[in-house]
N, C-alpha and C positions, 0 to 999 in steps of 0.2 A: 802889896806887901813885900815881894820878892824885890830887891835893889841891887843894883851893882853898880856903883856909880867908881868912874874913872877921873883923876887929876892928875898933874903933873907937866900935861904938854904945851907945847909953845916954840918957838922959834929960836932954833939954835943954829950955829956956824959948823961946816962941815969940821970931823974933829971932834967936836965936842960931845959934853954930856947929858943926859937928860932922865931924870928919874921919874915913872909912872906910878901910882897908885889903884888901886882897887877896894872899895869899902866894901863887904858884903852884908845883908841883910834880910830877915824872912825863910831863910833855911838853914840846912845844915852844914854851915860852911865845911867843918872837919872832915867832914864824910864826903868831901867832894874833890873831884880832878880840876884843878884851876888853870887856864889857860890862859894868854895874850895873842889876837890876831890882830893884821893890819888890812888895810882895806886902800891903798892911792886911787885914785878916778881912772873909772873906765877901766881896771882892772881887780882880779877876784881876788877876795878874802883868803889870806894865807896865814895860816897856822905860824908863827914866832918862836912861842916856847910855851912848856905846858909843867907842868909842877905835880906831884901825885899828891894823894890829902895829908898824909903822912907828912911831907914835904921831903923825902928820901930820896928819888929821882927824880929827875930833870932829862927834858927835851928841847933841844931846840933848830930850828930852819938851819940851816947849814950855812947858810951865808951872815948869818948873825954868831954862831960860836967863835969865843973868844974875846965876844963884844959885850953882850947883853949876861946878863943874869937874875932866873927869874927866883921868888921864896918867898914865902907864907909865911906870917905869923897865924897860927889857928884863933889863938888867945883875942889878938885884936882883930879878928877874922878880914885881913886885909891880903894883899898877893901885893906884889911890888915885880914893877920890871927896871933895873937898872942897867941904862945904854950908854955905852961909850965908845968912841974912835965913830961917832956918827956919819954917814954917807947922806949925798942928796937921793939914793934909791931908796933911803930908811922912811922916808916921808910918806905919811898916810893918816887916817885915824885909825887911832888903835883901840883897840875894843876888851874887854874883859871877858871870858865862859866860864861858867859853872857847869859843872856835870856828874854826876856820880858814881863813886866810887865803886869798883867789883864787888865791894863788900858792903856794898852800900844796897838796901831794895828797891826803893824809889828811881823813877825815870824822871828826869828832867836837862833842859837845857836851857842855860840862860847866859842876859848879854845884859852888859853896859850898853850906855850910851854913845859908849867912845870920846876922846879924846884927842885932838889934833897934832900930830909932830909934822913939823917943816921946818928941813937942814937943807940953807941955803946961805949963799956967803951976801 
């Protein structure tokens, strides 16, 4: 029932851009903190940016600001991550979380399937 399915990635040139998606599905998206990780081979799942359900704050990895920008539509209960000035370190799958909100009761945590980016020339 619960879904989060990720589009968007693919193979791009260092420099360049590349826009992710996030459908959500099965819960309360509004009421939830949405986030973006990435995962490259052989090394661990790193937080990206993170979005509040509100869509009011924003977080992101420190070596991604200035680059990426994450936002919610609640309405089409989607998140998007939009990358640009892309690097060959930016490469990995990237993955979608669901998680809820302080004001939210409910525990839960949830993933996509993820999504592949690979920036190489």
């Amino acid at each position: 029932q619960v879904q989060l399915v990720e589009s968007g990635g693919g193979l791009v040139q260092p420099g360049g851009s590349l826009r992710l998606s996030c459908v959500a599905s099965g819960f309360n998206f509004g009421s939830s903190i949405m986030s973006w990780w990435r995962q490259a081979p052989g090394k661990e799942r790193t937080l990206v940016a993170s979005i509040m359900a509100s869509g009011g704050a924003t977080n992101y990895l420190e070596s991604v600001k200035g680059r990426f920008t994450i936002s919610r539509d609640n309405a089409q209960r989607t998140v998007t991550l939009q990358m640009h000035s892309l690097r060959p370190e930016d490469t990995g799958t990237y993955y979608c979380n669901a998680a809820p909100s302080g004001a939210y009761y409910e525990s839960y945590n949830y993933w996509g399937q993820g999504t592949q980016v690979t920036v190489a020339s």
